[in-house]
N, C-alpha and C positions, 0 to 999 in steps of 0.2 A: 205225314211222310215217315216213311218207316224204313230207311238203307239196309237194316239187318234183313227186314225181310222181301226189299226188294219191292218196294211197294208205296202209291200214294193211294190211299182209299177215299172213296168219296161215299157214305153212308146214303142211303135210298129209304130204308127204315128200320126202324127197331123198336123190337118190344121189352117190354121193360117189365114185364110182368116174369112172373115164375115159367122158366125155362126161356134164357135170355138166347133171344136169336135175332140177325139184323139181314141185312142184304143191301148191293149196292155195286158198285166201279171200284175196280182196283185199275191204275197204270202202273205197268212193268216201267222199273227206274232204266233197270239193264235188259235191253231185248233178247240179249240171250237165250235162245230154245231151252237149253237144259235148266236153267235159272228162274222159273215162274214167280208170279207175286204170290204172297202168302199172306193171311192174316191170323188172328188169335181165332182158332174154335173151327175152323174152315171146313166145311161140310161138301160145297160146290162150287164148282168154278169153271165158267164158260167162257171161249175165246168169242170174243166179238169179231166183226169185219175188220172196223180199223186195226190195226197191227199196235200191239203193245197195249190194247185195252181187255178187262175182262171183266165177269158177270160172276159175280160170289155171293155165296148165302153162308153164314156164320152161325152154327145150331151148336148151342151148347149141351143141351141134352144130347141130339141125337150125336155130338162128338164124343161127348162122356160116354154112351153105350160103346159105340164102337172100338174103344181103347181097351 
């Protein structure tokens, strides 16, 4: 659980190997529209059906590029 970002993550998997990237559930603490969950490295992020749930992939490489 993560209040700064808004966020309780539930990890689905990760690798651990060179170019650390995971995927999994985030629920929004605050449903707020403008307020999303966020995690470290965050690449994507899909809204699910349920309301306040969502679908993220955490790429640290391809976050590092794109900065």
């Amino acid at each position: 659980m993560n209040r700064a970002n808004n966020s309780i993550s539930f990890v689905l998997w990760r690798t651990g190997l060179v170019g650390d990237a995971s995927a999994g559930l985030l629920y929004a603490i605050d449903t707020d529209e403008d307020n999303l969950p966020t995690t470290q490295f965050l690449t994507e992020l899909q809204p699910m059906q349920t309301n306040a749930w969502y679908y993220y992939v955490a790429d640290y490489e391809e976050w590092r590029i794109d900065r």
